[in-house]
MARFILUM-547203 format. One record per residue (C-alpha): residue number from 0; x, y, z. Coordinates in steps of 0.1 Angstrom, whole numbers, plus 5000, padded with zeros to 4 digits. Layout:
N
<resi NUM, X X, Y Y, Z Z>
...
//
This chain:
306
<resi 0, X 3360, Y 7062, Z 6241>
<resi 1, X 3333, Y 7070, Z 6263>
<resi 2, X 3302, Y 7085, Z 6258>
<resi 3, X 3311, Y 7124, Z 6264>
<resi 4, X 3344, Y 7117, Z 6244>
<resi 5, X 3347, Y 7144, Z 6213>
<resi 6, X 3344, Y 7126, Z 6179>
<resi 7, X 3351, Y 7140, Z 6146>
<resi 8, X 3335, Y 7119, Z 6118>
<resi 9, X 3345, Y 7133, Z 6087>
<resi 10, X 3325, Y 7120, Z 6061>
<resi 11, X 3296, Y 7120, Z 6083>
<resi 12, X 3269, Y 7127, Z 6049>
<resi 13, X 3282, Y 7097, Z 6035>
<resi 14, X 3274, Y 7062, Z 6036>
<resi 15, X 3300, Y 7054, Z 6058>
<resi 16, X 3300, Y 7085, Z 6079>
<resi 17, X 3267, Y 7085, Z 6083>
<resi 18, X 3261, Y 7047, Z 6094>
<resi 19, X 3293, Y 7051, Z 6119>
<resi 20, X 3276, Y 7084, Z 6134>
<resi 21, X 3242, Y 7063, Z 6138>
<resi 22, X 3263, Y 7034, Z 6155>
<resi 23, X 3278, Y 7057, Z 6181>
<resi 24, X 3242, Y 7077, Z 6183>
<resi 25, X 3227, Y 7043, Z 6192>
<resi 26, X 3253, Y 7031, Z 6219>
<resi 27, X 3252, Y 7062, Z 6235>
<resi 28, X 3279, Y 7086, Z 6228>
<resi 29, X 3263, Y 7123, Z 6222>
<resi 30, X 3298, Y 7147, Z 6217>
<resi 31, X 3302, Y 7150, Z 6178>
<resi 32, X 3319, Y 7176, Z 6158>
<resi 33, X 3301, Y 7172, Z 6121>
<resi 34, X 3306, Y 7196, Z 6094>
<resi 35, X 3300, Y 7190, Z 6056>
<resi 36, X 3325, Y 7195, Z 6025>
<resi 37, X 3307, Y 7227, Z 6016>
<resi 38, X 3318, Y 7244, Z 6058>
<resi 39, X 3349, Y 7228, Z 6059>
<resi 40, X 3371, Y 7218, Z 6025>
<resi 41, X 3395, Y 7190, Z 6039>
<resi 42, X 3413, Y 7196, Z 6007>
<resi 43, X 3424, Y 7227, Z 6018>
<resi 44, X 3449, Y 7229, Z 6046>
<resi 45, X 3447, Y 7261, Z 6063>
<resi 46, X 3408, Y 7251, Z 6068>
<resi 47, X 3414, Y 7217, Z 6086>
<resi 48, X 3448, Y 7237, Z 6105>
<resi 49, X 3423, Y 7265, Z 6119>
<resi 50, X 3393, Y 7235, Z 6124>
<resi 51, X 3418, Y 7211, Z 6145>
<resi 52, X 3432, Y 7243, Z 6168>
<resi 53, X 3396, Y 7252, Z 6172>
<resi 54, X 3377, Y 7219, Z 6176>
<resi 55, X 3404, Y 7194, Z 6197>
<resi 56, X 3388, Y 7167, Z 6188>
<resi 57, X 3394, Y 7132, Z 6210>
<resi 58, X 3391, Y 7107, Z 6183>
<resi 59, X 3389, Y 7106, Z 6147>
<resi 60, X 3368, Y 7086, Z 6124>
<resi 61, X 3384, Y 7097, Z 6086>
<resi 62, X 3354, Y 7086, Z 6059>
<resi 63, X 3357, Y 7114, Z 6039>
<resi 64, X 3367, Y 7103, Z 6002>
<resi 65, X 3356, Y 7110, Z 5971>
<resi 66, X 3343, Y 7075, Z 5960>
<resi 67, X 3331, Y 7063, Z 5923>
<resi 68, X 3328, Y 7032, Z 5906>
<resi 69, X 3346, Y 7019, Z 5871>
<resi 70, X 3338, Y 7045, Z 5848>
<resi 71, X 3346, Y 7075, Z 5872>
<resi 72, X 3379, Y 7066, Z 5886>
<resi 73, X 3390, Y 7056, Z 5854>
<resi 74, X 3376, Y 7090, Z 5840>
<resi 75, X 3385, Y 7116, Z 5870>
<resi 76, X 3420, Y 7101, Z 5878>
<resi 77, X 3436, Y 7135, Z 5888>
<resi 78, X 3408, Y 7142, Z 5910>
<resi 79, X 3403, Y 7110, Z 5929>
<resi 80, X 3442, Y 7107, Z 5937>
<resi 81, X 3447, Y 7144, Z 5943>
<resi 82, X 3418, Y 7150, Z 5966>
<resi 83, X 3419, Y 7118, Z 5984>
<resi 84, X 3457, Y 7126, Z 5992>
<resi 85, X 3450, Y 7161, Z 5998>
<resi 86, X 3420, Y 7150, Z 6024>
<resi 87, X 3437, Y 7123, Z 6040>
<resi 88, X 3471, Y 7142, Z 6044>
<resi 89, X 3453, Y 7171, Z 6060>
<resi 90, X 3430, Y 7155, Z 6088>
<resi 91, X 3461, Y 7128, Z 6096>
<resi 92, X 3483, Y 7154, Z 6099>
<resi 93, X 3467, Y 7181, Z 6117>
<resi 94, X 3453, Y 7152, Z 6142>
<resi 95, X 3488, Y 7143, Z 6150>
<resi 96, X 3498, Y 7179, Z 6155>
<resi 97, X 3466, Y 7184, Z 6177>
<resi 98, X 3472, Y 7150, Z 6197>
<resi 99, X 3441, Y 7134, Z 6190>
<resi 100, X 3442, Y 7103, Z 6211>
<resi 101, X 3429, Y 7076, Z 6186>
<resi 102, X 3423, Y 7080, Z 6146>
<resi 103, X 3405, Y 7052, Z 6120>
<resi 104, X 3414, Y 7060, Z 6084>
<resi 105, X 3393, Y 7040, Z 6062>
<resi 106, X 3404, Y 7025, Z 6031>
<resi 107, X 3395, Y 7005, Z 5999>
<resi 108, X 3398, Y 6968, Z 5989>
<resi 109, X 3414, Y 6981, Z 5959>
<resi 110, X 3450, Y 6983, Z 5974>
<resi 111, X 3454, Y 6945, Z 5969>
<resi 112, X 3471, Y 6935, Z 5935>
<resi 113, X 3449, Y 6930, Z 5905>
<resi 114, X 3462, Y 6893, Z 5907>
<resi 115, X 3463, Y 6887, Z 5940>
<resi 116, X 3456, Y 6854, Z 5957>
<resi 117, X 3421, Y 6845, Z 5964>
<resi 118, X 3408, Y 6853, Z 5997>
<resi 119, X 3430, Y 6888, Z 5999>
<resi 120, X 3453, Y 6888, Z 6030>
<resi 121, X 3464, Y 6919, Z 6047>
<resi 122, X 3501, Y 6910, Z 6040>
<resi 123, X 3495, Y 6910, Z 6004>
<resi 124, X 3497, Y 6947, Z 6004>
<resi 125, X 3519, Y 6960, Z 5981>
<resi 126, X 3530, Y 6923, Z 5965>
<resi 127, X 3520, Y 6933, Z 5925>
<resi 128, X 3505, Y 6956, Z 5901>
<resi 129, X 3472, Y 6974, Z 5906>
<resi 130, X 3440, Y 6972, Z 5888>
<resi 131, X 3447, Y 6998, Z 5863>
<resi 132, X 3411, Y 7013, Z 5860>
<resi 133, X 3411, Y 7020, Z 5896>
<resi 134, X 3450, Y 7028, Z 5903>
<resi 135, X 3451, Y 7066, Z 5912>
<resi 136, X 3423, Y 7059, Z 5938>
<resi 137, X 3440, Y 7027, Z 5954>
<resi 138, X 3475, Y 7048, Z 5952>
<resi 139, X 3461, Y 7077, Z 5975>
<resi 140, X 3442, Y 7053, Z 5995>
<resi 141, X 3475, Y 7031, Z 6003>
<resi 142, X 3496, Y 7063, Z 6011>
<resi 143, X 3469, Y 7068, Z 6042>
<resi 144, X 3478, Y 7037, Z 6051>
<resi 145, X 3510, Y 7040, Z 6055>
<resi 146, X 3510, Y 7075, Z 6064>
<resi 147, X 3492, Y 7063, Z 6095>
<resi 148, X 3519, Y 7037, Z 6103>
<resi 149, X 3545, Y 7065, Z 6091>
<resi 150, X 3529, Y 7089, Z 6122>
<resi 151, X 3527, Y 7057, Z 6147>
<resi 152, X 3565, Y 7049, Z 6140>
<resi 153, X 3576, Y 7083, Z 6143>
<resi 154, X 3554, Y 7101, Z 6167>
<resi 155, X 3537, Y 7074, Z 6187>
<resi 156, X 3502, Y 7080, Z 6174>
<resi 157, X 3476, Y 7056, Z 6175>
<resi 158, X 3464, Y 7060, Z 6141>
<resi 159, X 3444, Y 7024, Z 6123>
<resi 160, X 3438, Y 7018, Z 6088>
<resi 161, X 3405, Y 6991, Z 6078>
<resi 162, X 3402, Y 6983, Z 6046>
<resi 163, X 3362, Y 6977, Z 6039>
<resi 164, X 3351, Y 6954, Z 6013>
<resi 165, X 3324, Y 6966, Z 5984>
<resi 166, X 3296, Y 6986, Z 6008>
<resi 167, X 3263, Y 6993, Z 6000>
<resi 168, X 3237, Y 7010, Z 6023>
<resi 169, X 3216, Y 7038, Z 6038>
<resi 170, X 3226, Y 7069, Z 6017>
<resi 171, X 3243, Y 7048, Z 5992>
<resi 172, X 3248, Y 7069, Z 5954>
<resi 173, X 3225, Y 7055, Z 5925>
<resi 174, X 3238, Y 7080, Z 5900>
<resi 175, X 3243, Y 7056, Z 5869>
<resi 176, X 3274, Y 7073, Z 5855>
<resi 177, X 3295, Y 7073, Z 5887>
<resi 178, X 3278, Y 7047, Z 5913>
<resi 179, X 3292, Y 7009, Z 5921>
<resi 180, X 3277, Y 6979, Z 5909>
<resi 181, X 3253, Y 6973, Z 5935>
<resi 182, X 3232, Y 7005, Z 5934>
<resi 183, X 3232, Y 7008, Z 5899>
<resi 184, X 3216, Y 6975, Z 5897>
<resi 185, X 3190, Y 6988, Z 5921>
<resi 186, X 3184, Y 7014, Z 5900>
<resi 187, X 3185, Y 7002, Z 5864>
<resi 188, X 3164, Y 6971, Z 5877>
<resi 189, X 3139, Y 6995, Z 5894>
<resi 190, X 3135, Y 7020, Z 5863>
<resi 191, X 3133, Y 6994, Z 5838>
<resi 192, X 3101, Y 6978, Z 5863>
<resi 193, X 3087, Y 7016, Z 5862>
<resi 194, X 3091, Y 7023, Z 5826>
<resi 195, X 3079, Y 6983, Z 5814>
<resi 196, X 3111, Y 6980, Z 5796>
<resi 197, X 3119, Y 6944, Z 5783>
<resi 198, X 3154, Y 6939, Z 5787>
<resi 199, X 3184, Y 6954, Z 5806>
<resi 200, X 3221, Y 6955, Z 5795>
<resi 201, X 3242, Y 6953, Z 5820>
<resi 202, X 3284, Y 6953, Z 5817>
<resi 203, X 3302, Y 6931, Z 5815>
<resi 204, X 3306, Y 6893, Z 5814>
<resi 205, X 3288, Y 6886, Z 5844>
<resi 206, X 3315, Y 6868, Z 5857>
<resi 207, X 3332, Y 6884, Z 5885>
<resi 208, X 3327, Y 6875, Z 5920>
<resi 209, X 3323, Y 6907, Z 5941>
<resi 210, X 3321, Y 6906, Z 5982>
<resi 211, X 3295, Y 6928, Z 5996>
<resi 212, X 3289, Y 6945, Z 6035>
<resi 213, X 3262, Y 6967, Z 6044>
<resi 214, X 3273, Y 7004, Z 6056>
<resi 215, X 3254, Y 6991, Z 6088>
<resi 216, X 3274, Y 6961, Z 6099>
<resi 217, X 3309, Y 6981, Z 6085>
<resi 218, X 3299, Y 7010, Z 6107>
<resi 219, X 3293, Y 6986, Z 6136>
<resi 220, X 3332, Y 6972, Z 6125>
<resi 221, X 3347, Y 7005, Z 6128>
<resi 222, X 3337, Y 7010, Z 6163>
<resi 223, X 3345, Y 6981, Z 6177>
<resi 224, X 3378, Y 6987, Z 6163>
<resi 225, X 3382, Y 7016, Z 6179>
<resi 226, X 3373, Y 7005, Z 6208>
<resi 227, X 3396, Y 6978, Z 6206>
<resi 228, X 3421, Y 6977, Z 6185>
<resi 229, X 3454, Y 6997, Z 6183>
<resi 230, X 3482, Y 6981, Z 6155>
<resi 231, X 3501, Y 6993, Z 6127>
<resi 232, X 3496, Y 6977, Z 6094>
<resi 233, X 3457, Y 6972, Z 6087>
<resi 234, X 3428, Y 6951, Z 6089>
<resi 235, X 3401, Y 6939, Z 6065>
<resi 236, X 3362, Y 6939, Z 6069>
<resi 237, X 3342, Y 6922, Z 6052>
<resi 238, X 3322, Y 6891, Z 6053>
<resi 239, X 3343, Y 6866, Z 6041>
<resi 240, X 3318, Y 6854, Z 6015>
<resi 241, X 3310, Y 6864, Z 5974>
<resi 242, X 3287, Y 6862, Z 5950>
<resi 243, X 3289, Y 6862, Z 5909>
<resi 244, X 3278, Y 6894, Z 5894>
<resi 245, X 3254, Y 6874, Z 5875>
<resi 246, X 3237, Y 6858, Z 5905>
<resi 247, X 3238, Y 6893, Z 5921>
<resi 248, X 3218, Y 6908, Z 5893>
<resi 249, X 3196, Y 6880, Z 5894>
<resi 250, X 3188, Y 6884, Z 5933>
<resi 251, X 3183, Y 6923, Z 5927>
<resi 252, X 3158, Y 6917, Z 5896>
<resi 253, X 3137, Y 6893, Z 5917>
<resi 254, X 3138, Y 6917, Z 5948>
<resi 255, X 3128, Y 6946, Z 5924>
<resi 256, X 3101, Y 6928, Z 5904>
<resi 257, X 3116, Y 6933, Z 5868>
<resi 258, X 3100, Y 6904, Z 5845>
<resi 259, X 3121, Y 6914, Z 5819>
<resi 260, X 3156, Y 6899, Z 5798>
<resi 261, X 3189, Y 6909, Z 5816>
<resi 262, X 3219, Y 6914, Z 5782>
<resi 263, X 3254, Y 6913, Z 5789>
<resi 264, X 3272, Y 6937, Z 5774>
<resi 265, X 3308, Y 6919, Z 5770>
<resi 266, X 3321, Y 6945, Z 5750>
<resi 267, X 3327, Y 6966, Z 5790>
<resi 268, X 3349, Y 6958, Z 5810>
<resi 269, X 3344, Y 6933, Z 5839>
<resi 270, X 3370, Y 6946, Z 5860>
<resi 271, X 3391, Y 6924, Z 5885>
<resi 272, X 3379, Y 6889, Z 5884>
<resi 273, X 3374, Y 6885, Z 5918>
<resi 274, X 3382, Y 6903, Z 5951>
<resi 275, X 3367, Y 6885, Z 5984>
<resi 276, X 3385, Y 6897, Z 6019>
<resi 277, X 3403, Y 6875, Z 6043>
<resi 278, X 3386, Y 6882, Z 6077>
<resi 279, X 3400, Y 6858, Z 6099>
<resi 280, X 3417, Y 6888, Z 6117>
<resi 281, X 3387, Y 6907, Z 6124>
<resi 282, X 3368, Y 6874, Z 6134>
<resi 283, X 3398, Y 6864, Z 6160>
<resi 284, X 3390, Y 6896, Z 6174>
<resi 285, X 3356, Y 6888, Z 6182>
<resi 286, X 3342, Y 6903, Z 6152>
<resi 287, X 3308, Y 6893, Z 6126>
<resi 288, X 3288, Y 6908, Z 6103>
<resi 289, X 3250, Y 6905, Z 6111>
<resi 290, X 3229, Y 6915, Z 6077>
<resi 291, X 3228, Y 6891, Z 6048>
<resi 292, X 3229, Y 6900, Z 6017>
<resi 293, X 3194, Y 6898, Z 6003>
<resi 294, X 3180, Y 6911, Z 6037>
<resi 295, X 3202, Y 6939, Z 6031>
<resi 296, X 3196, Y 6948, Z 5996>
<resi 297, X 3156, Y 6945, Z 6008>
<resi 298, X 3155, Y 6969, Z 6030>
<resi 299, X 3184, Y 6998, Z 6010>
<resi 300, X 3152, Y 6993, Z 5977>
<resi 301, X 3121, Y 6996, Z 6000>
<resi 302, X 3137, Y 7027, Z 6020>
<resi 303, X 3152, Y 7044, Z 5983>
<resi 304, X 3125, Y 7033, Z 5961>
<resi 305, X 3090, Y 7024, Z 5977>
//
């Protein structure tokens, strides 16, 4: 890429999007093609056919999802594997029909196996069962994968798949029915403080050990990678490090200020027991995350809630 080249972000409202639109804004590219869900459905083909004839963009950076925690993609399983197909097929499609030189489709740590081994490797793709709460979302989001390697094998299109670890960030969603773990936290931990509340129940066991990467240093990934990197298969981003959910709720409450009890409520589910990324591929490129996690969760409470 260089710094006239015309980029495509789709996504570019979301967390993702928006910190991979602020990356390339800060190193100095200026040529982006941005439109939201509402002036361009990507679920809807004849839209993204009549926006990729129109637009011709260079290179495309696919973070458009629709994204939940737990309790929605267990909920809204039609819609999170129909639209994340539906999205994914269109853009990967119509950028191989209007020969977009380079395309980064983002993923989900959730393709691993629910029993995978511990760190997850990129060859353990497709090696066991899914974690069933999140399985239509994981499904969708392993048919882009291979959809990309389908379009490089066939048609000699340099399409890459990176499969992110947990994000949090800048423009992050704190709605408490549909959120991940880490915003809700933020924002039952920050309510409770407001409101003088003496406890809060959390779900869960506590237990789990969860990997977490701010939307800053992920963004920062995704550009060098497509600046540099041009294989089939995929490649992991994370940090290569985790934390218990009880020590993370523990680090949020003291960031907050909450003086009150955290409950466990062990009646929910926990989820999988433990999903930390294998980096060493990223990191052999020349690849490291910069923001620690407390810094990081710091600065997403000040800028959201102070």
């Amino acid at each position: 890429m260089n710094s006239t080249s015309k980029i495509y972000i789709a996504g570019h409202n979301g967390m993702v999007g928006s910190a991979i639109h602020r990356d390339l804004m800060a190193k100095g590219f200026t040529n982006f093609i941005l439109k939201s869900s509402k002036e361009l459905d990507l679920r809807d083909a004849m839209q993204v056919k009549t926006f990729f004839e129109n637009e011709k963009p260079e290179y495309v950076f696919l973070a458009a999802a629709k994204v939940g925690g737990i309790v929605a993609n267990n909920t809204y399983r039609a819609d999170f594997i129909y639209d994340n197909l539906m999205i994914q097929n269109n853009v990967i499609h119509h950028s191989y029909l209007n020969g977009v030189t380079k395309l980064l489709f983002l993923g989900s740590s959730c393709i691993y196996p629910k029993l995978a081994p511990q760190p997850l490797k990129e060859e353990y793709l497709l090696t066991g069962e899914l974690e069933p709460t999140n399985e239509p979302y994981a499904i969708a989001k392993i048919a882009g994968i291979k959809m990309c390697d389908a379009y490089r094998s066939q048609y000699g299109c340099n399409f890459i798949s990176v499969m992110p670890t947990n994000l949090y960030g800048k423009n992050d969603n704190y709605d408490l029915e549909n959120s991940h773990v880490l915003p809700a936290m933020i924002r039952k931990f920050h309510e409770a403080k407001v409101n003088n509340d003496t406890e809060v129940t959390l779900w869960g066991t506590g237990s789990p050990m969860r990997e977490f990467l701010n939307a800053d240093d992920m963004a920062a990934a995704c550009v060098f990678l497509m600046e540099s990197y041009n294989e089939a298969g995929l490649i992991n981003i994370g940090t290569g490090k985790d934390i218990t959910i009880k020590d993370l709720a523990e680090t949020i409450k003291k960031i907050v200020g909450y003086a009150g009890e955290i409950i466990w409520d062990t009646t929910r589910p926990d989820g999988t027991a433990r999903k930390l990324m294998d980096v060493n591929k990223l990191t052999n490129l020349g690849w490291k995350y910069s923001i620690e996690l407390e810094v990081g969760i710091k600065e997403v409470y000040n800028e959201k809630f102070l």
